[in-house]
PDB file of N, H, CA, C and O in Angstrom:
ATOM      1  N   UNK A   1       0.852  -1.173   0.000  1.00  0.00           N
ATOM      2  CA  UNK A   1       0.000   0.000   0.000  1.00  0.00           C
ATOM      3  C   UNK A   1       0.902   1.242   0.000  1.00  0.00           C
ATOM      4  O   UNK A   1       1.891   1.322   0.729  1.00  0.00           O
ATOM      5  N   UNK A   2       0.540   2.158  -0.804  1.00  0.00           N
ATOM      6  H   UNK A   2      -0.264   2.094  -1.396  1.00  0.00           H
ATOM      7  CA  UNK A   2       1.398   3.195  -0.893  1.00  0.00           C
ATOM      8  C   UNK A   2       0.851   4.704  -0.175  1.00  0.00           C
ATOM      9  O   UNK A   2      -0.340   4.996  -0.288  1.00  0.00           O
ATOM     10  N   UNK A   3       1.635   5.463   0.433  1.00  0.00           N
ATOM     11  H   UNK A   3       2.602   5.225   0.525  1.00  0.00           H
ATOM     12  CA  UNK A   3       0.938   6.377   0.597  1.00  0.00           C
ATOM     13  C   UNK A   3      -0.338   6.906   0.299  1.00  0.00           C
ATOM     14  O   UNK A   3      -1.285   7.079   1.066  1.00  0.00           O
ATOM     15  N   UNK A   4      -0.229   7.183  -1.131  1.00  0.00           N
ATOM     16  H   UNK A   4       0.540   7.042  -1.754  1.00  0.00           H
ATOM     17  CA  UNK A   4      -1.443   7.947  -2.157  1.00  0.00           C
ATOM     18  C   UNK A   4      -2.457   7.033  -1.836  1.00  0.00           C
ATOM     19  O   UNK A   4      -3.488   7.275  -2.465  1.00  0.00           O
ATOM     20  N   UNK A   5      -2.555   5.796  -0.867  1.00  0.00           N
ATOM     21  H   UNK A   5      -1.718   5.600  -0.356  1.00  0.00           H
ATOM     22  CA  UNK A   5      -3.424   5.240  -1.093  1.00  0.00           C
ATOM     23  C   UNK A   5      -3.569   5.427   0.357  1.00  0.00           C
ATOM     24  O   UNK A   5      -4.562   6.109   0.609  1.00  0.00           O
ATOM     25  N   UNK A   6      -3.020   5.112   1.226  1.00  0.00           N
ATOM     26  H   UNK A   6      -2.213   4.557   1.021  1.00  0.00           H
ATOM     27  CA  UNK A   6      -3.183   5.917   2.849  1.00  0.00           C
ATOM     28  C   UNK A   6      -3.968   6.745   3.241  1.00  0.00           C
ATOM     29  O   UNK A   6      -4.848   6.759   4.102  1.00  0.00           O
ATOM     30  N   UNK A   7      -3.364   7.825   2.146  1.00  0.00           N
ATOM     31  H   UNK A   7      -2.649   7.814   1.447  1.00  0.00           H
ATOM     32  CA  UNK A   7      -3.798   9.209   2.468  1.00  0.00           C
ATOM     33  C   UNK A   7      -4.991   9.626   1.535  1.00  0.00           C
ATOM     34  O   UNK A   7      -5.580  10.696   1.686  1.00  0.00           O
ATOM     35  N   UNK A   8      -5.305   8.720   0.568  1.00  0.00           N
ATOM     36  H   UNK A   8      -4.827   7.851   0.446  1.00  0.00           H
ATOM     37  CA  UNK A   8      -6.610   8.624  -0.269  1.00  0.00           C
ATOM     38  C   UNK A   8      -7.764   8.201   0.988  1.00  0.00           C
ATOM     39  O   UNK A   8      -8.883   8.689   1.143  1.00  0.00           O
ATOM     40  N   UNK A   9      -7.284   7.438   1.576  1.00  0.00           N
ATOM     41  H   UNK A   9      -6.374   7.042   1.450  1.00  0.00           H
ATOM     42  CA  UNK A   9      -8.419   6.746   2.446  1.00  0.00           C
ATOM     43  C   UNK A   9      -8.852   7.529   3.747  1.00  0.00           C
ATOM     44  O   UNK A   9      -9.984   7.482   4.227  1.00  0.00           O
ATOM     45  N   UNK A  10      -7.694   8.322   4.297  1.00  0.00           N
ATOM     46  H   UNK A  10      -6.774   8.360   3.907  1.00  0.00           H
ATOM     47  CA  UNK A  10      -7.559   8.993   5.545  1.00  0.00           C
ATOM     48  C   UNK A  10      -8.074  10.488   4.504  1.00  0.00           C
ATOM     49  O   UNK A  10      -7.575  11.575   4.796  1.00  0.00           O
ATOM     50  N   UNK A  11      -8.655  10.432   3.821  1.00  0.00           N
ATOM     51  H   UNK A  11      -9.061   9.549   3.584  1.00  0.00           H
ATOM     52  CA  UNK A  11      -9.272  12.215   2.934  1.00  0.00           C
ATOM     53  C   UNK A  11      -8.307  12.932   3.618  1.00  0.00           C
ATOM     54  O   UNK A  11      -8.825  13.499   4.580  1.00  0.00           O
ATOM     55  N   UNK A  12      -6.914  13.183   3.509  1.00  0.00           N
ATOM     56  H   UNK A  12      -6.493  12.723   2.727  1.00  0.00           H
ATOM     57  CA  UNK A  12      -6.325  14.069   3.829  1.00  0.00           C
ATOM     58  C   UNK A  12      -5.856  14.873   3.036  1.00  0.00           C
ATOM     59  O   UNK A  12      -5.972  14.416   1.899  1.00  0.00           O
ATOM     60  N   UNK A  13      -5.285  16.040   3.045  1.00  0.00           N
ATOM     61  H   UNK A  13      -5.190  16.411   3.969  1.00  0.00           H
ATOM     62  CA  UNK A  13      -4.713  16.923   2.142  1.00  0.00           C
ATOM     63  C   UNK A  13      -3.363  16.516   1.849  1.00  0.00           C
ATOM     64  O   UNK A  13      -3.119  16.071   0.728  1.00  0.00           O
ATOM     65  N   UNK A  14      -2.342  16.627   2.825  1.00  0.00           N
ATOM     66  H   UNK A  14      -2.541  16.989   3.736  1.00  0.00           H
ATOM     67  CA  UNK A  14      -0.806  16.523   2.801  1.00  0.00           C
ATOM     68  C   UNK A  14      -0.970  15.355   3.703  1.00  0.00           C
ATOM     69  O   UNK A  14      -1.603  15.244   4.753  1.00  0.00           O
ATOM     70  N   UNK A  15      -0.128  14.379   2.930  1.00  0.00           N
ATOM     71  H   UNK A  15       0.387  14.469   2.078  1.00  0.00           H
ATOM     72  CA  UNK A  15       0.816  13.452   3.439  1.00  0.00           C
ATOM     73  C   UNK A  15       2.179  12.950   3.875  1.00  0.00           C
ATOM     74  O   UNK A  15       2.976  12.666   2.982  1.00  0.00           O
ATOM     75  N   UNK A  16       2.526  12.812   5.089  1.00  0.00           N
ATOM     76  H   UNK A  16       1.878  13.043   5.815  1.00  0.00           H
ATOM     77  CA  UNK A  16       4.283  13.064   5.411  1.00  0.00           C
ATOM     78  C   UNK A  16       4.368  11.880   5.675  1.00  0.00           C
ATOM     79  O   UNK A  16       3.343  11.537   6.263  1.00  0.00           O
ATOM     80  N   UNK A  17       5.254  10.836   5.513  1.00  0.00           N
ATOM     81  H   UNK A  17       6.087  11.115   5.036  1.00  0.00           H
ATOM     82  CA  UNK A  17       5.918   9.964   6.077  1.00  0.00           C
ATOM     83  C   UNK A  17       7.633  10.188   6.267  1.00  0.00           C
ATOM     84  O   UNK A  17       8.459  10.643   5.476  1.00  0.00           O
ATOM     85  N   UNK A  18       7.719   9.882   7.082  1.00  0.00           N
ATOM     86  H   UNK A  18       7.048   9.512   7.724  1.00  0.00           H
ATOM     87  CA  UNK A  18       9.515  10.035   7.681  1.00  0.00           C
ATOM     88  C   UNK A  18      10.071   8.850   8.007  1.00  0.00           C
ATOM     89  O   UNK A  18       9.607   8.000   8.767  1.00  0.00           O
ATOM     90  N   UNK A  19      11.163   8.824   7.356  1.00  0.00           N
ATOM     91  H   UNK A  19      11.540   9.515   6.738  1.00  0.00           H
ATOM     92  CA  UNK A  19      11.498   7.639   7.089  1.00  0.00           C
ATOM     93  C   UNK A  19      13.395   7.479   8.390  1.00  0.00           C
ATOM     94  O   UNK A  19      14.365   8.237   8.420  1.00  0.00           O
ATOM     95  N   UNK A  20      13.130   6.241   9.162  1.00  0.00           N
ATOM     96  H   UNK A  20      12.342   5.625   9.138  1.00  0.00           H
ATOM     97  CA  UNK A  20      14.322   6.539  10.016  1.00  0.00           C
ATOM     98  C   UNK A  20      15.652   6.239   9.917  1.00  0.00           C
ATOM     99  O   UNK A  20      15.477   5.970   8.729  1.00  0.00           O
ATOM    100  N   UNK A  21      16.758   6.048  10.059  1.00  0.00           N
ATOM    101  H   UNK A  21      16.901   6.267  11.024  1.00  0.00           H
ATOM    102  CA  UNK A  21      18.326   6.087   9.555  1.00  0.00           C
ATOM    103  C   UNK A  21      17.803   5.187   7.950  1.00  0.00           C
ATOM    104  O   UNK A  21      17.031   4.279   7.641  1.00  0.00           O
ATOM    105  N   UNK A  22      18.806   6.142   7.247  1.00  0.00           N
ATOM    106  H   UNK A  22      19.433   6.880   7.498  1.00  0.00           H
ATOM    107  CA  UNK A  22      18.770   5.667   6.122  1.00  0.00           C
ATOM    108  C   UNK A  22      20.227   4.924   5.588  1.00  0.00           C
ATOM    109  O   UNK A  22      21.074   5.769   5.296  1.00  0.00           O
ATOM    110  N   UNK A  23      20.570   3.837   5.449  1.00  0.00           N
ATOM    111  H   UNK A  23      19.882   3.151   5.686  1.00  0.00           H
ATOM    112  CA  UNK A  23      21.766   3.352   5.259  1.00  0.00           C
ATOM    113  C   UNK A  23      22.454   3.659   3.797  1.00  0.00           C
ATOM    114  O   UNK A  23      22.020   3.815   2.656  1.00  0.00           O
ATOM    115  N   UNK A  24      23.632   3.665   4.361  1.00  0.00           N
ATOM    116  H   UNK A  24      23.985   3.538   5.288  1.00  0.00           H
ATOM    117  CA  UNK A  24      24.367   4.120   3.160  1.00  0.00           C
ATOM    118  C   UNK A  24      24.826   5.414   2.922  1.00  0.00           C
ATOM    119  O   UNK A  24      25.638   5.586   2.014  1.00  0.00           O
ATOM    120  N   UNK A  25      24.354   6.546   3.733  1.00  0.00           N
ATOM    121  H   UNK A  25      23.693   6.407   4.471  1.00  0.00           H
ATOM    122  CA  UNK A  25      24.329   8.166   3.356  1.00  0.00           C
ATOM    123  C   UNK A  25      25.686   8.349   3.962  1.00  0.00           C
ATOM    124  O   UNK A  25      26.305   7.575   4.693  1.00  0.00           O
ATOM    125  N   UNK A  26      25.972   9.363   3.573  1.00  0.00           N
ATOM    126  H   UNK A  26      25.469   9.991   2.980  1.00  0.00           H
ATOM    127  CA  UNK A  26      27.141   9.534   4.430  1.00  0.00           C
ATOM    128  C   UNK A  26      26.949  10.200   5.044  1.00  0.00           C
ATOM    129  O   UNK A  26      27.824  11.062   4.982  1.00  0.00           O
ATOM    130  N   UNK A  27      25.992  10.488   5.974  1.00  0.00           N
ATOM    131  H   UNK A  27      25.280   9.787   6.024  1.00  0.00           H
ATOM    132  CA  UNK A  27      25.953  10.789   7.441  1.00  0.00           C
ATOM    133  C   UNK A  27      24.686  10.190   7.996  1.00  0.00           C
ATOM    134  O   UNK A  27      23.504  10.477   7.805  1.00  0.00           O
ATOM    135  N   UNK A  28      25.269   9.284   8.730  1.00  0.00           N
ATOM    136  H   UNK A  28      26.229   9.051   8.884  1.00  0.00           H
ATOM    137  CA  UNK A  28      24.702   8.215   9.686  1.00  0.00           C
ATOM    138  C   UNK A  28      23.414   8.516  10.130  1.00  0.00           C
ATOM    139  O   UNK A  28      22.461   7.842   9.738  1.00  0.00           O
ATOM    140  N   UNK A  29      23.261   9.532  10.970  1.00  0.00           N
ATOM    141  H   UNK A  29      24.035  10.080  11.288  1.00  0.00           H
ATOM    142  CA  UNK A  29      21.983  10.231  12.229  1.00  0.00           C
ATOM    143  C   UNK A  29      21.505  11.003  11.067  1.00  0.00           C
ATOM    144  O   UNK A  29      21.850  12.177  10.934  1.00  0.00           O
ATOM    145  N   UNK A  30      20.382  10.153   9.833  1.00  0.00           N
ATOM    146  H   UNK A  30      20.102   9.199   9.940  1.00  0.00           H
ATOM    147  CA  UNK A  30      19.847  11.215   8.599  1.00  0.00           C
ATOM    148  C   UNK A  30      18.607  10.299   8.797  1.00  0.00           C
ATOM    149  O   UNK A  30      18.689   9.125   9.160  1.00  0.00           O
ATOM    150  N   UNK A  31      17.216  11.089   8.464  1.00  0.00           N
ATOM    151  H   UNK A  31      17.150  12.042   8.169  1.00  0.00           H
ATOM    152  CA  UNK A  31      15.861  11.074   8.179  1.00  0.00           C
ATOM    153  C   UNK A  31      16.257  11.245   6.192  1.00  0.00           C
ATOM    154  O   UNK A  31      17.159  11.562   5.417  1.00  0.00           O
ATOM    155  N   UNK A  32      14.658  10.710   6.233  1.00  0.00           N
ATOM    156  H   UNK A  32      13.925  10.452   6.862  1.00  0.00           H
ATOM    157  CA  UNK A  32      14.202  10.655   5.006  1.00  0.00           C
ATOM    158  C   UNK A  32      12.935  11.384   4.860  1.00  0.00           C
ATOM    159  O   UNK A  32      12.248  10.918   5.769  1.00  0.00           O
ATOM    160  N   UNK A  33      12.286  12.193   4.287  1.00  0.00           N
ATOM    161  H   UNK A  33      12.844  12.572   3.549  1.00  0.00           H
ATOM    162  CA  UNK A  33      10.501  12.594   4.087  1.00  0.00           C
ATOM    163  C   UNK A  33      10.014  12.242   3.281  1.00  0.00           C
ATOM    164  O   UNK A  33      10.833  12.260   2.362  1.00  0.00           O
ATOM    165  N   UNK A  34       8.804  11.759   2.832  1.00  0.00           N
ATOM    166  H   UNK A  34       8.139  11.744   3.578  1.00  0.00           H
ATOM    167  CA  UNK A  34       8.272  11.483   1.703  1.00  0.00           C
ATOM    168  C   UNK A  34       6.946  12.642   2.188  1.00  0.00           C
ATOM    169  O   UNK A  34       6.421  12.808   3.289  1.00  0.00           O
ATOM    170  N   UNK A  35       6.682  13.362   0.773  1.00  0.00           N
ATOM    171  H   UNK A  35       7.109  13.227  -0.121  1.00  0.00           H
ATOM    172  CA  UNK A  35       5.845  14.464   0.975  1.00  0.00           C
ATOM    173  C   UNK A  35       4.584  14.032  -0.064  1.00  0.00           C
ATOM    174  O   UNK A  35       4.984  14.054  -1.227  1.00  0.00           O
ATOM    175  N   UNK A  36       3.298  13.683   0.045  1.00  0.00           N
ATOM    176  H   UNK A  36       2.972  13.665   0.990  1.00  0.00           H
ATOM    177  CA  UNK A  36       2.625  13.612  -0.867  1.00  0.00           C
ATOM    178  C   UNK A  36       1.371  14.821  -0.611  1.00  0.00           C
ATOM    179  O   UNK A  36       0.717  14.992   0.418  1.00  0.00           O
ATOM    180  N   UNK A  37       1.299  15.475  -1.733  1.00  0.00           N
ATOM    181  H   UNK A  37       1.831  15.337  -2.568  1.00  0.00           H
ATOM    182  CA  UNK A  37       0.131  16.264  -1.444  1.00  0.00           C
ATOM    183  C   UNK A  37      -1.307  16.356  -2.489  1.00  0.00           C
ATOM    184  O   UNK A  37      -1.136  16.613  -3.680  1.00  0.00           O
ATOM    185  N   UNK A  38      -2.472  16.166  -2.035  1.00  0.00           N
ATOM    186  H   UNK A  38      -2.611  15.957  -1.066  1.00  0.00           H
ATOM    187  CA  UNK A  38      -3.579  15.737  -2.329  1.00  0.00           C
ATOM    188  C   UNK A  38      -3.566  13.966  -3.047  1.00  0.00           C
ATOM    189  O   UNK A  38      -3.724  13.374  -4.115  1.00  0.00           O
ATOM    190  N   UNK A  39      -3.297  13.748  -1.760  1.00  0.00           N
ATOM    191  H   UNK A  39      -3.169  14.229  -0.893  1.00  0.00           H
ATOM    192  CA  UNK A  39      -2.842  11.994  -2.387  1.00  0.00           C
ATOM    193  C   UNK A  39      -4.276  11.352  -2.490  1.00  0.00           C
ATOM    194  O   UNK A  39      -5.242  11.303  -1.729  1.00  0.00           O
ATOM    195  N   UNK A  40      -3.884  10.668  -4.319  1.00  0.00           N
ATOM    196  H   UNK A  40      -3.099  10.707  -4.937  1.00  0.00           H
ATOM    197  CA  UNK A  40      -5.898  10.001  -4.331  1.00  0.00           C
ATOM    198  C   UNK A  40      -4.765   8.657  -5.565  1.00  0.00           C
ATOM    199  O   UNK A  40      -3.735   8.749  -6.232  1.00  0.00           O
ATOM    200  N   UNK A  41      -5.749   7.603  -5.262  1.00  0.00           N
ATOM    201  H   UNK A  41      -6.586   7.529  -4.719  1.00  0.00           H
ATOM    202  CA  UNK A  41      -5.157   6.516  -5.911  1.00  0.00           C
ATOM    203  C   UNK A  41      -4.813   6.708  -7.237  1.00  0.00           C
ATOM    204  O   UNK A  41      -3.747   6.223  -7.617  1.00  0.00           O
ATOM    205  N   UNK A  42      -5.613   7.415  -8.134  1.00  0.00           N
ATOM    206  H   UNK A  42      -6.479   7.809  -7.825  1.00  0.00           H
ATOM    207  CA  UNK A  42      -5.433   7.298  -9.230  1.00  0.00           C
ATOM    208  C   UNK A  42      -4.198   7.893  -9.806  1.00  0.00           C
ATOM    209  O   UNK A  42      -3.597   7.372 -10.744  1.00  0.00           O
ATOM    210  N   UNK A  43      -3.775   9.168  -9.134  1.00  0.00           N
ATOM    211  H   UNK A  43      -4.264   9.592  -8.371  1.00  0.00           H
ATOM    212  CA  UNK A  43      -2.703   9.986  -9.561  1.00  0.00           C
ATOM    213  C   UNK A  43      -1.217   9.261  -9.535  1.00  0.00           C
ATOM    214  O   UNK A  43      -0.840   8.528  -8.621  1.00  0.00           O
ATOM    215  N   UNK A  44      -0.576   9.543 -10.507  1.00  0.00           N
ATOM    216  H   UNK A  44      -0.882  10.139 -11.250  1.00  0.00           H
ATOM    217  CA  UNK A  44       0.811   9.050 -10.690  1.00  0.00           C
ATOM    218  C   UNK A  44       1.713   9.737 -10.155  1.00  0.00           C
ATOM    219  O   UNK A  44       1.452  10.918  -9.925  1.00  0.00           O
ATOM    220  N   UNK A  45       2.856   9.276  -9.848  1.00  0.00           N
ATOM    221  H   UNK A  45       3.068   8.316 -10.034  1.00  0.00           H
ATOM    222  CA  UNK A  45       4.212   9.809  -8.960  1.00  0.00           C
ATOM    223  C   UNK A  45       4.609  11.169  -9.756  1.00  0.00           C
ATOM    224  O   UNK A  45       5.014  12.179  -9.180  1.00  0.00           O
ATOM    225  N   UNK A  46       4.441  11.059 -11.102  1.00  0.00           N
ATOM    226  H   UNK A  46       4.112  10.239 -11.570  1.00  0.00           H
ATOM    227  CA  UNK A  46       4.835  12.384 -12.111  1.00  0.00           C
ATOM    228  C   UNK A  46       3.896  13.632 -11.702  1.00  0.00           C
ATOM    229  O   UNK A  46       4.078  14.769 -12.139  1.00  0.00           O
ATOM    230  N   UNK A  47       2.975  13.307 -10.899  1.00  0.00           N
ATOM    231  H   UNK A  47       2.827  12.384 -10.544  1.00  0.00           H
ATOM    232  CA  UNK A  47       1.795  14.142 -10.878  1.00  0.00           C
ATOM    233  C   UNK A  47       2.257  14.994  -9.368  1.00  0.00           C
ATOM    234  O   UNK A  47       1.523  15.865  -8.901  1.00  0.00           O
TER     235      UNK A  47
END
């Protein structure tokens, strides 16, 4: 299940997920965000 589909279901406007240590970065103690806004199933990532 992907966000857009989360946040399709939860009728929300903006969607945040934060994502915790991300491996590989070169700096260790790093977050990730994923920002979706007006998330509805149908819409594509290009959108």
């Amino acid at each position: 299940m992907s966000g857009a589909d989360v946040g399709a279901r939860l009728n929300v406007t903006t969607m945040v997920v934060v994502i915790g240590e991300r491996p590989g970065l070169s700096v260790p103690e790093s977050l990730g965000v994923c920002v979706t806004h007006l998330p509805r199933q149908e819409r594509t990532d290009a959108e």
